[in-house]
N, C-alpha and C positions, 0 to 999 in steps of 0.2 A: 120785156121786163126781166130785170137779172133777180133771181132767186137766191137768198143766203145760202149757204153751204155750213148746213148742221153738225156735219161731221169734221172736227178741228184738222183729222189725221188727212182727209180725203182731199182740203183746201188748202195744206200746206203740198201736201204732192202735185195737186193742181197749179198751183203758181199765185192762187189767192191772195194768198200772204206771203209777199217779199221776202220779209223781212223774217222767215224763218223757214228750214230745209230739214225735212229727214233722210237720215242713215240708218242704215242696215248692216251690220257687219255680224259675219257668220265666218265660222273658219273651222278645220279639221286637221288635229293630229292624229295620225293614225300607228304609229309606234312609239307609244309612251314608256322608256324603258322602265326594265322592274322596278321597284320602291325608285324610283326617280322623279323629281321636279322637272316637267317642261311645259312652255309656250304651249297655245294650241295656234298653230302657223303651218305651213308646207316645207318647212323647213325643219320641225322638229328640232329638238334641243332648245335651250334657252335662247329668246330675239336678241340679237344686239341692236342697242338704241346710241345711235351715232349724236356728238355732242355737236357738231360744224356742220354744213351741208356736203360731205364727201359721198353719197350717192351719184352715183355721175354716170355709169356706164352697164349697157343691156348687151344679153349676149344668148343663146341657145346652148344646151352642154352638149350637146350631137346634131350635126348638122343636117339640117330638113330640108331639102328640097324646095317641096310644097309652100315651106314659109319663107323662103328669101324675097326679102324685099317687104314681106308681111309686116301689114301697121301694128302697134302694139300701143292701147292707152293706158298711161302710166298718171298714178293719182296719188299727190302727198302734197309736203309744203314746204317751201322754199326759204333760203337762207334767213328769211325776213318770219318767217312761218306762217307766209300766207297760203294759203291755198293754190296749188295751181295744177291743170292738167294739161297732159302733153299726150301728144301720137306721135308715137318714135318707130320710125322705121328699120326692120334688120338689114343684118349684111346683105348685099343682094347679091353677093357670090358661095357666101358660105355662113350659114347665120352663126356659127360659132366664134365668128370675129367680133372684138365686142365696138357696139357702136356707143356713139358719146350724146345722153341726154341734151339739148337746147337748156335746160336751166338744171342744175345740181341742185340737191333734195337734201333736208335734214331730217324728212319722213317720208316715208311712203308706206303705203295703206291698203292700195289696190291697181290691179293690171286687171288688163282686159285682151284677150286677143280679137280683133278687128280684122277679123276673117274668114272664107267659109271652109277651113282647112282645119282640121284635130290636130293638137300637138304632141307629135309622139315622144319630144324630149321634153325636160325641164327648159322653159325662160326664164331667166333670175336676170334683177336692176341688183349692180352688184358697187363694191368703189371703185376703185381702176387699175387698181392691181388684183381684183377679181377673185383677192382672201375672203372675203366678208358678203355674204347674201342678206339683200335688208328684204326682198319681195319674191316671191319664186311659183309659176305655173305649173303647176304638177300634168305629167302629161295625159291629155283625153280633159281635162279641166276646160281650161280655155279663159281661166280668171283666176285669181289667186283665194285663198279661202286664209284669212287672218283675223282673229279675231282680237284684232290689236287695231289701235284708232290712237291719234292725235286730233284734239280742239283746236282748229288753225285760231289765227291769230286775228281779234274783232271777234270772237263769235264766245260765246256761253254754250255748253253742252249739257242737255237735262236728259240719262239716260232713266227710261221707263221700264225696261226689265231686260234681264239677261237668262239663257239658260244653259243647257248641259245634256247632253244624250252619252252614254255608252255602247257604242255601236258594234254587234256580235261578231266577232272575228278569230280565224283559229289559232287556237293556243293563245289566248287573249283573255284571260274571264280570271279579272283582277278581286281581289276579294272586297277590297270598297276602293274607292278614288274622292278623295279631297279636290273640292275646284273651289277655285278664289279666284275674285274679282279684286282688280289694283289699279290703283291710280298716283300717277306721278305730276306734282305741279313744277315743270319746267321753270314757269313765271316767276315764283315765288324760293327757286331751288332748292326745293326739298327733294328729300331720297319718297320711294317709294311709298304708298302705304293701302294695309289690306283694307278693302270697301264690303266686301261679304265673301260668307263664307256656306257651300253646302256642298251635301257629300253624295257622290253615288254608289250602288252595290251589284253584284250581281246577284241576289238573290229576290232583288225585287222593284228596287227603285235605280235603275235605270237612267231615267232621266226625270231632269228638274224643268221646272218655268216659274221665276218667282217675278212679279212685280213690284215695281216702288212705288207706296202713295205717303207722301209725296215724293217725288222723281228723285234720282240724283243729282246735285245740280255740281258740275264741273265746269273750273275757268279756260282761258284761252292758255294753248301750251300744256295740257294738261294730256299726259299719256294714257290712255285706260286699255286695260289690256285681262286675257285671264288666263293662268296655270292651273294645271292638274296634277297631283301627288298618286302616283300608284301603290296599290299596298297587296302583295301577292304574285302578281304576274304582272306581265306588260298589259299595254291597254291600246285602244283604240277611240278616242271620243273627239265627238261634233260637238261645238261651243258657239256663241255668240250672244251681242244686245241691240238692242234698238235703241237709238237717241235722237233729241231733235234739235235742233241749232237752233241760236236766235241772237239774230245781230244785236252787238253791243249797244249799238247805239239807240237803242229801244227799249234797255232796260232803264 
């Protein structure tokens, strides 16, 4: 006899329900410069969000040994903005040569390395002339940490809460930090626009965890992403939100 599954979150990770998927995106800037605006990404500074699918090519900045030839799974959405993942293979002479993605990206969102090897350099999915970093493995990671997400395309995005840490580091103990949450509806092309706003300090509040009731609810193409404003010193802070898809065609 099959048993319901009371818990909504437990049967969507299960596979109970098809027709809806959760995410997890978590991500960590760890040099926020002083009074500066940036991304929280492995990349630090501001993301650039590419308008075509010019994502195209992976590379290592110092060549690894251990990883030649090392699978790499790469997670965005393609020229159409659908969804798609790939296992892209390195150089398998010198991973620094950069290899050519199977399908070019107009997102991407998360790497993984696919192997039992620590990366001692950065992996960055970059365009092909290797100016512009859209994803990047920070080394000893072994997956990217972005707390930046695209709503592929077919799908509805209902994020449930987002939060914010201040993580203790030297010569780092900012006097507060502004964190916003933002969302871009590609679909619709409009610019930017802020979704919440909270602040952290060093004197106490640290970190945040706010939930949404009712959720946020964000369409297909829709960027969501969050920065942090320093005010004092540089900073160091972990960010991320939880969301859950739910194909269109169900609403």
């Amino acid at each position: 006899m099959t048993r319901a599954v009371r818990d909504f979150y437990l049967g969507v990770q299960s596979g109970r329900y098809p027709e809806y998927s959760g995410v997890i995106k978590f991500g960590r800037n760890d040099s926020i410069a002083l009074n500066s605006t940036e991304d929280i990404w492995d990349g630090s500074g501001l993301y650039s969000f590419p308008t075509t699918a010019l994502i195209t090519s992976m590379s290592q900045t110092v060549n690894q040994a251990a990883l030649t030839d090392g699978t790499i799974e790469v997670q965005g959405l393609d020229a159409n903005w659908d969804f798609t993942t790939q296992e892209v293979d390195l150089d398998g002479a010198n991973t620094t040569t950069a290899v050519t993605l199977p399908t070019p990206l107009i997102r991407v969102f998360r790497m993984k390395v696919l192997e039992n090897v620590a990366t001692d350099s950065p992996v960055r999915v970059h365009n092909v002339g290797e100016t512009v970093d859209y994803a990047i493995i920070s080394p000893g990671n072994n997956q990217t940490l972005m707390a930046i997400y695209t709503v592929p395309n077919g799908k509805t995005a209902y994020v449930t809460h987002w939060y914010a840490n201040l993580n203790p580091a030297t010569n780092q103990d900012p006097t507060s930090m502004n964190m916003r949450l933002w969302a871009r509806d590609n679909q619709a092309g409009h610019e930017r626009q802020i979704k919440h706003v909270l602040g952290l300090d060093a004197s106490g509040a640290s970190h945040f965890s706010h939930s949404f009731r009712p959720y946020y609810k964000f369409t297909q193409k829709t960027d969501i992403f969050i920065d942090g404003t320093t005010v004092g010193k540089a900073a160091d802070i972990s960010a991320g939100f939880d969301l859950i898809l739910q194909d269109n065609s169900v609403i």
